[in-house]
KEKE-3310 file (N, C-alpha, C; in steps of 0.2 Angstrom, whole numbers, plus 5000, padded with zeros to 4 digits):
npx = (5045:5032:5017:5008:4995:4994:4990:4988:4991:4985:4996:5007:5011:5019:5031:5026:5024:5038:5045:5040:5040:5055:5054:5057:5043:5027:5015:5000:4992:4981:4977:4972:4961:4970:4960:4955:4962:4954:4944:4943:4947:4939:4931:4940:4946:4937:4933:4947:4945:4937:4940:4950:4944:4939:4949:4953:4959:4962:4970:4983:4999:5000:4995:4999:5000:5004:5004:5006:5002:4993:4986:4978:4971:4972:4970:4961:4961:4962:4970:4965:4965:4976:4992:4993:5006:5012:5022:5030:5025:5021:5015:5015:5025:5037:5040:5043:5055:5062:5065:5060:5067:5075:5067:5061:5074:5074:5064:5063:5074:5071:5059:5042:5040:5034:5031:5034:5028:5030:5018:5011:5006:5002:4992:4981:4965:4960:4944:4927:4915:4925:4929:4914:4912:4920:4932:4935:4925:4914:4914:4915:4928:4935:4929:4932:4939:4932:4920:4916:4915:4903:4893:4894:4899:4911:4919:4918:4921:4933:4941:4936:4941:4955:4956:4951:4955:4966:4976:4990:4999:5007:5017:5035:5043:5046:5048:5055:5052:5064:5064:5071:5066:5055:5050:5062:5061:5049:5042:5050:5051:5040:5036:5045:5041:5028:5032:5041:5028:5021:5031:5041:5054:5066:5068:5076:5076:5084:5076:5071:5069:5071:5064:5050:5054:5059:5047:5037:5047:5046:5057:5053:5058:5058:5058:5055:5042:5027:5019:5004:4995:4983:4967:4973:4972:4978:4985:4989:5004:5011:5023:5040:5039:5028:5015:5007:5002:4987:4972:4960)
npy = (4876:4887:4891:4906:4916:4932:4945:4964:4978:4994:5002:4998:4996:4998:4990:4979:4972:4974:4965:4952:4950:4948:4934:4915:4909:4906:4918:4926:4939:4951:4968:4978:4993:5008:5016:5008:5008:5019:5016:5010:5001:4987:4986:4986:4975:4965:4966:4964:4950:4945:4944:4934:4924:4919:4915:4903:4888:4877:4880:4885:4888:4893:4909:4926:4941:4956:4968:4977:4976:4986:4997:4988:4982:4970:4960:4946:4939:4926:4907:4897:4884:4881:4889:4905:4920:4934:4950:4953:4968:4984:4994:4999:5007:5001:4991:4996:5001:4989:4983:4980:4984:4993:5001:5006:5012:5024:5029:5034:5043:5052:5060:5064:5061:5061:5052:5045:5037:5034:5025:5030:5043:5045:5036:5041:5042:5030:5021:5027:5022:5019:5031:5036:5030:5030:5034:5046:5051:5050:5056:5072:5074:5075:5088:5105:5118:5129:5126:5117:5131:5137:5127:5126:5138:5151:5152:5139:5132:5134:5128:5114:5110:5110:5102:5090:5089:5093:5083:5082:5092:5089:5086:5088:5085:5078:5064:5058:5041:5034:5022:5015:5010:5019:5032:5041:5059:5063:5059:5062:5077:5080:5076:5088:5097:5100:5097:5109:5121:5116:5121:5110:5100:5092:5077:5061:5046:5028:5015:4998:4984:4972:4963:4963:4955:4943:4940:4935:4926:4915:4915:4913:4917:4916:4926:4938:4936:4932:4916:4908:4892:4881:4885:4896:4911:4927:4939:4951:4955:4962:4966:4964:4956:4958:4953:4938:4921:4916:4902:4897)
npz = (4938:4947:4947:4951:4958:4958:4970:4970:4976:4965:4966:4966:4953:4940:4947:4951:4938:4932:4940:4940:4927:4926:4931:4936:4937:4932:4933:4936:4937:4946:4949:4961:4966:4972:4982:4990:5001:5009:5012:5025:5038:5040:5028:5017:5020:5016:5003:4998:5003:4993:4984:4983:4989:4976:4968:4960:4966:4962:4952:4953:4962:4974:4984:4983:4989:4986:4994:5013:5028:5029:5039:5049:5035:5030:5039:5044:5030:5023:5020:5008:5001:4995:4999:5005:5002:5009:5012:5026:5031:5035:5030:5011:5009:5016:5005:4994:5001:5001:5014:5030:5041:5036:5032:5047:5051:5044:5045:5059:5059:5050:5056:5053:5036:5022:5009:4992:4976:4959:4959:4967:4963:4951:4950:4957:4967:4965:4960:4956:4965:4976:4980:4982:4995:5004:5019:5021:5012:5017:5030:5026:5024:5013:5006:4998:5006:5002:5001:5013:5020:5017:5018:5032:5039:5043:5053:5059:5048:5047:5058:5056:5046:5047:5057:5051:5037:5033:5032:5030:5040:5048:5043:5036:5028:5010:5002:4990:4982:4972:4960:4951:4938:4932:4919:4913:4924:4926:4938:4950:4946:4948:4962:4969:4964:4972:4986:4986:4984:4998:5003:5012:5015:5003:5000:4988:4989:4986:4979:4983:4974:4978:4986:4982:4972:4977:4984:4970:4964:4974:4983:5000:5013:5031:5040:5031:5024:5027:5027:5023:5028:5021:5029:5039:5044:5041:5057:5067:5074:5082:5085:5079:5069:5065:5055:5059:5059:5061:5065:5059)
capx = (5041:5028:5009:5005:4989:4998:4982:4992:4988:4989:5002:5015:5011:5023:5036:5025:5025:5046:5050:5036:5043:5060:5052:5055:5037:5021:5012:4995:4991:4978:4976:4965:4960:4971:4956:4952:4963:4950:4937:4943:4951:4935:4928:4945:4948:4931:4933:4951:4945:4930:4946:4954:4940:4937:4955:4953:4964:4966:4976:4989:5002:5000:4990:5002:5000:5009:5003:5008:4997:4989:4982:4973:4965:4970:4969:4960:4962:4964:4972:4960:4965:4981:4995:4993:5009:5013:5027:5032:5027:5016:5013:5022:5033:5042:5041:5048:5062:5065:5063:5055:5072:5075:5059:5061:5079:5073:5055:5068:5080:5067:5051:5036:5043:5028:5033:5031:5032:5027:5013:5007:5007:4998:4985:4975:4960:4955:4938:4921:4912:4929:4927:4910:4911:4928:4930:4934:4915:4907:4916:4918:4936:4933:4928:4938:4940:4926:4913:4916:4913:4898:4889:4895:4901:4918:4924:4919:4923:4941:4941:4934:4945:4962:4957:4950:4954:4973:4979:4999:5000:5013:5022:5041:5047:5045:5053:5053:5057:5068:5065:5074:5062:5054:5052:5064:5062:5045:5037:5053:5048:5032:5037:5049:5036:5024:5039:5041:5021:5021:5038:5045:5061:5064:5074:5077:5080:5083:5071:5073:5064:5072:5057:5044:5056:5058:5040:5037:5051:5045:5060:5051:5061:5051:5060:5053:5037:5021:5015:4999:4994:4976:4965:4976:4971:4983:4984:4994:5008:5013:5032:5045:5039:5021:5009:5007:4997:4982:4969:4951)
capy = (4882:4886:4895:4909:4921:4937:4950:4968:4985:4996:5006:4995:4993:4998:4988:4973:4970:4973:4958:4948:4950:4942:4929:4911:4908:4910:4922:4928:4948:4956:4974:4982:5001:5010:5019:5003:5010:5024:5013:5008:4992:4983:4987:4985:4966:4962:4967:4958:4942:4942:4942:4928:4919:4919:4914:4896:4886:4871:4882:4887:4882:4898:4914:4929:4950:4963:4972:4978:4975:4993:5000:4984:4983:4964:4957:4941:4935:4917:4904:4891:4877:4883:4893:4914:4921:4941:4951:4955:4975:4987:4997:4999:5009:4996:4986:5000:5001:4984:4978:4983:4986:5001:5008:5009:5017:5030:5035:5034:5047:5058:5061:5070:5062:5061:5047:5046:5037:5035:5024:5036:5049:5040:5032:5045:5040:5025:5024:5033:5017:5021:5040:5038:5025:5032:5037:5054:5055:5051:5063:5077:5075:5076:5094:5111:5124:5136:5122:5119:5139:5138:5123:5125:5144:5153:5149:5132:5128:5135:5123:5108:5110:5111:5098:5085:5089:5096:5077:5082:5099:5086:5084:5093:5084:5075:5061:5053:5035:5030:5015:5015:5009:5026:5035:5051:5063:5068:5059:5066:5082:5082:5079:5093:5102:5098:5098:5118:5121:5114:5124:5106:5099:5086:5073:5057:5039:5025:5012:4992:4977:4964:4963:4960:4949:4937:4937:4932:4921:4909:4914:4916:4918:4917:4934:4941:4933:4927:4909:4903:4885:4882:4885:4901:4918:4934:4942:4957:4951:4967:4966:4967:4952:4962:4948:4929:4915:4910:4897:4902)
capz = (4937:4949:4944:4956:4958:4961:4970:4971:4976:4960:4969:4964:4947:4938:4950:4951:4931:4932:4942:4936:4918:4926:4936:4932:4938:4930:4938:4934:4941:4947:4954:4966:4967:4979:4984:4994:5009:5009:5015:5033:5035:5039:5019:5013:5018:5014:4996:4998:5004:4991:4978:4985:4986:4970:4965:4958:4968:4957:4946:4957:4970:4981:4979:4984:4990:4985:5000:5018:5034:5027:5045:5048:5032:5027:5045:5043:5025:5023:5016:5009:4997:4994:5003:5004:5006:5009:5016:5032:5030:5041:5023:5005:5009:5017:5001:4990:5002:5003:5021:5038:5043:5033:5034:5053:5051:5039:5048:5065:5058:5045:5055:5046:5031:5016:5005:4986:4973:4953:4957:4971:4959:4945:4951:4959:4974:4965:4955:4958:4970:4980:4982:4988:4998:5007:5025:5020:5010:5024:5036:5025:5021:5004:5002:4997:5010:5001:4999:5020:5022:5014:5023:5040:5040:5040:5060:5060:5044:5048:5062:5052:5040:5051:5060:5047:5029:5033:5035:5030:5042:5055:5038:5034:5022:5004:5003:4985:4982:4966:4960:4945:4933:4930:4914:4916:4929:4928:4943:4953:4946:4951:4969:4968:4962:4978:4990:4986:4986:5005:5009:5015:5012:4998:4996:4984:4989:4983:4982:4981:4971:4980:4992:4978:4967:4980:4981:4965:4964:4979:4989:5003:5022:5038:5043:5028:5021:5030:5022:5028:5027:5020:5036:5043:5043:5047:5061:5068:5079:5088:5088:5073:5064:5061:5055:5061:5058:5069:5066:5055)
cpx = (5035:5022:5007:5000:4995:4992:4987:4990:4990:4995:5009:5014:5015:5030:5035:5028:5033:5047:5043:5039:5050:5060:5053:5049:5033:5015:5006:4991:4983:4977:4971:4965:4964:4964:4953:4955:4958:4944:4939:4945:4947:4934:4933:4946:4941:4930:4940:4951:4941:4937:4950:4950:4938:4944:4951:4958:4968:4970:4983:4991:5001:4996:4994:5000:5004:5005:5005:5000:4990:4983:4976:4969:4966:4970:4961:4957:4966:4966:4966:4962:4976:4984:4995:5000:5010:5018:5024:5031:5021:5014:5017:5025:5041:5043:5046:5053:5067:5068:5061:5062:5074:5071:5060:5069:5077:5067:5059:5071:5078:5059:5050:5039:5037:5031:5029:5033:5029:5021:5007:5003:5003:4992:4979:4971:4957:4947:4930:4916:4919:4928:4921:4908:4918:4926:4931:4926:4911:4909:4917:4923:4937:4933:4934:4936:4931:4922:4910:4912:4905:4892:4890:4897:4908:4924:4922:4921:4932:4943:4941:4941:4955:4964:4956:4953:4965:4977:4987:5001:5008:5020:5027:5044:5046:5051:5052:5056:5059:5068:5069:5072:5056:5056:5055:5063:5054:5039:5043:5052:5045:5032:5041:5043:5030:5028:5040:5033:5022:5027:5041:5050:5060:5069:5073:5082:5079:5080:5074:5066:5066:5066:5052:5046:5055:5051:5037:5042:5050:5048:5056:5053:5056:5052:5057:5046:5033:5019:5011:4999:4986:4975:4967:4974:4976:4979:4990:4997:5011:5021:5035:5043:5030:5016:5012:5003:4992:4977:4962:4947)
cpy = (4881:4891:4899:4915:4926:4943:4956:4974:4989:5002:5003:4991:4991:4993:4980:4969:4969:4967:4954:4945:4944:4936:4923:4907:4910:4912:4927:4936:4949:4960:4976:4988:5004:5014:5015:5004:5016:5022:5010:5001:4986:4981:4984:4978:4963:4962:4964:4953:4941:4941:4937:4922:4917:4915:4902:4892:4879:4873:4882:4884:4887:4905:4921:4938:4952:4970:4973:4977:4982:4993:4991:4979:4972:4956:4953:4936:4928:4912:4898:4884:4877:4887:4902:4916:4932:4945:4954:4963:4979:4990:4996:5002:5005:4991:4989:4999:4994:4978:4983:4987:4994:5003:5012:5013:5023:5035:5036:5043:5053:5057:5065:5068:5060:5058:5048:5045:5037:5033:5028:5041:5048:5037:5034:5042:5036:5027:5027:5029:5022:5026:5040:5035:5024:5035:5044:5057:5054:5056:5070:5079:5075:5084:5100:5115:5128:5131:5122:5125:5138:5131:5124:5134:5147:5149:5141:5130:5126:5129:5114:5106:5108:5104:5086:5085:5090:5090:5079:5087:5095:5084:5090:5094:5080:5071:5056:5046:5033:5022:5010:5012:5015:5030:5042:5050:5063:5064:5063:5073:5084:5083:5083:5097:5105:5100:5107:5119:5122:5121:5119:5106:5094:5083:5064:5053:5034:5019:5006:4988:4973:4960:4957:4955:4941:4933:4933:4927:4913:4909:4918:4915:4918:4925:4939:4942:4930:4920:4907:4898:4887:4881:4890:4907:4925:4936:4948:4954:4957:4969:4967:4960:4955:4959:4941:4926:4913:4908:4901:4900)
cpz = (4941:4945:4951:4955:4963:4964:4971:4970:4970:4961:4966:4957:4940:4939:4951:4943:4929:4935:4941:4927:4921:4929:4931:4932:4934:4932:4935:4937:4941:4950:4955:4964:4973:4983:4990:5002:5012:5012:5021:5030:5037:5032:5017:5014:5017:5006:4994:4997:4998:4983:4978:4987:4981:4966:4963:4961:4967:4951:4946:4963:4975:4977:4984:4983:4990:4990:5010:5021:5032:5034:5045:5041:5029:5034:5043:5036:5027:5018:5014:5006:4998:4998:5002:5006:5005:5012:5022:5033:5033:5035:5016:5006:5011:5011:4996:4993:5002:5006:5028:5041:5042:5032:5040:5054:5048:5044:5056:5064:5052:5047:5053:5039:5026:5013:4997:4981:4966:4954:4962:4969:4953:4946:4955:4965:4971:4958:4960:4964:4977:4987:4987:4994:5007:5016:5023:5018:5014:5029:5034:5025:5015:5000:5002:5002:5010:5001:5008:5021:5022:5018:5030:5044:5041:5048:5060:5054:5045:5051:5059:5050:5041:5053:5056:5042:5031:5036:5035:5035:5049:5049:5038:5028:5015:5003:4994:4985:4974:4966:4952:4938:4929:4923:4914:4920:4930:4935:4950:4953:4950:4960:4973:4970:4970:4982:4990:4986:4991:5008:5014:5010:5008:4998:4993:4987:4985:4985:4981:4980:4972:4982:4987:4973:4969:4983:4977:4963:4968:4983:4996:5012:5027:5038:5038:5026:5028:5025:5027:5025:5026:5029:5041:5040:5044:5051:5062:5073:5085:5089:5080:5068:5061:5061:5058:5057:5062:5062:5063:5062)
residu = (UNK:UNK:UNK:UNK:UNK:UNK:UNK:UNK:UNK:UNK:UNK:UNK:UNK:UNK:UNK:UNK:UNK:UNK:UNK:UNK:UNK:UNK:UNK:UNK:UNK:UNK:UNK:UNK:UNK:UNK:UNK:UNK:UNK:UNK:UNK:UNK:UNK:UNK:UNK:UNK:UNK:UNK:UNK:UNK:UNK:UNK:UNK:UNK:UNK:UNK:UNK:UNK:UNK:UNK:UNK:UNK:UNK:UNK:UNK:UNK:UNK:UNK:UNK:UNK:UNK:UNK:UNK:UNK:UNK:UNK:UNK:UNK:UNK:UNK:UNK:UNK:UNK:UNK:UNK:UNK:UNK:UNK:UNK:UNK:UNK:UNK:UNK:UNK:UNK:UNK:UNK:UNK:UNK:UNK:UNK:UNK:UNK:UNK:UNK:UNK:UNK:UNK:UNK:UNK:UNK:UNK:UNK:UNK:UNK:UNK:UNK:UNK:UNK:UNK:UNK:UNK:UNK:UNK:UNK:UNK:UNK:UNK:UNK:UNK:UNK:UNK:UNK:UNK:UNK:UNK:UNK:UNK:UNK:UNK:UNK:UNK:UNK:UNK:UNK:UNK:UNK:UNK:UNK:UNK:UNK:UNK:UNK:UNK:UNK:UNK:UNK:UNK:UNK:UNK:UNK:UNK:UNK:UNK:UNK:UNK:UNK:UNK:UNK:UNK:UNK:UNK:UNK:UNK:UNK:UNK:UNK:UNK:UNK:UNK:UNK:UNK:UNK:UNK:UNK:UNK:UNK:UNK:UNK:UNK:UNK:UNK:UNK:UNK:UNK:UNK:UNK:UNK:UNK:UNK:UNK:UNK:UNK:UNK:UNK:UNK:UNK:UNK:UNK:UNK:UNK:UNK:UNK:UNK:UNK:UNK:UNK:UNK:UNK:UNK:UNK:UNK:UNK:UNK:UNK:UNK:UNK:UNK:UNK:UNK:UNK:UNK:UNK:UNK:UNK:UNK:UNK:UNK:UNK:UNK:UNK:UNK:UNK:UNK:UNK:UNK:UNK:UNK:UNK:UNK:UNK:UNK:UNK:UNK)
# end
């Protein structure tokens, strides 16, 4: 049985804790704020790395993300004493489904697709440091329509508004992801619910925990998994394998 520091976005909260529970590993969690993609992907791995250095590394045999490459934001976290390993995934949604492969079939064959799953839907924008600290609250992507009107005037706000605040307006469709762990319906609801609001289309997949099991398990594949060695940093690779390995 190994000992592994698990750091995981709280996106996958619900999904982390299910294959944690049937891991024969023992594996120690902590979650982040999703709000932390809201900070630019400088902020966000500077508030990443400051959580992995902190890990104790004489506890554990490797210290492990439940995170994708997230627009840059975990590009040059380091391994230090011990090995970091993370998957192979340009965001979550690639983890929900299970591998790179099926994402890129799916966003191939349903663009404008809006993704969403329970922890999406749960966990809101994070806590109140987040919010203010967000690329939207410095650009005034934060604000409501009428607040807009009222500092900047009715045609520029229009404009503002369209062009900054209206991030889904390339969106069609809702796509929920099923992960089978879910209590009832009511996060499917909800993106029903949303889905008719918009006037997009909705549809329900299904989602996989293979991805993050075999994280937590330690099976971890080259094609799949990144593993640093103490002394390696990620980096972004450009091609279908995503991240690499270079040198601190």
């Amino acid at each position: 049985m190994k000992k592994y520091k698990l750091i995981s976005c709280e996106v996958f909260y619900r999904e982390v804790c299910w294959v944690v529970s049937r891991s024969c590993n023992q594996i120690d969690i902590e979650f982040l704020p999703k709000g932390l993609h809201d900070l630019g992907c400088h902020k966000m791995f500077q508030e990443v790395n400051k959580i992995i250095s902190a890990v104790d590394n004489d506890k554990y045999d490797a210290v492990l993300l439940a995170y994708g490459l997230c627009n840059n934001g975990l590009v040059g976290a380091a391994a230090r004493k011990i090995p970091l390993v993370m998957p192979r995934a340009h965001d979550c949604i690639t983890v929900f489904l299970g591998n790179k492969e099926r994402y890129l079939e799916y966003f191939q064959n349903n663009p404008g697709s809006y993704f969403k799953t329970s922890g999406w839907m749960e966990r809101g924008k994070g806590d109140q440091m987040d919010s203010q600290m967000s690329i939207q609250s410095s650009n005034g992507m934060d604000k409501t329509y009428e607040e807009m009107v009222e500092k900047y005037g009715e045609e520029n706000a229009k404009f503002l508004y369209e062009e900054l605040c209206e991030h889904t307006k390339n969106y069609g469709q809702m796509t929920y992801i099923h992960m089978g762990i879910e209590p009832g319906n009511q996060f499917e609801n909800m993106a029903r619910d949303q889905a008719t609001e918009k006037n997009w289309k909705f549809e329900k997949i299904q989602g996989d925990l293979s991805l993050l099991q075999r994280l937590v398990d330690g099976q971890w594949s080259e094609h799949e998994f990144l593993v640093l060695e103490p002394g390696q940093k990620i980096a972004p690779s450009y091609n279908e394998s995503i991240i690499k390995a270079e040198k601190v």
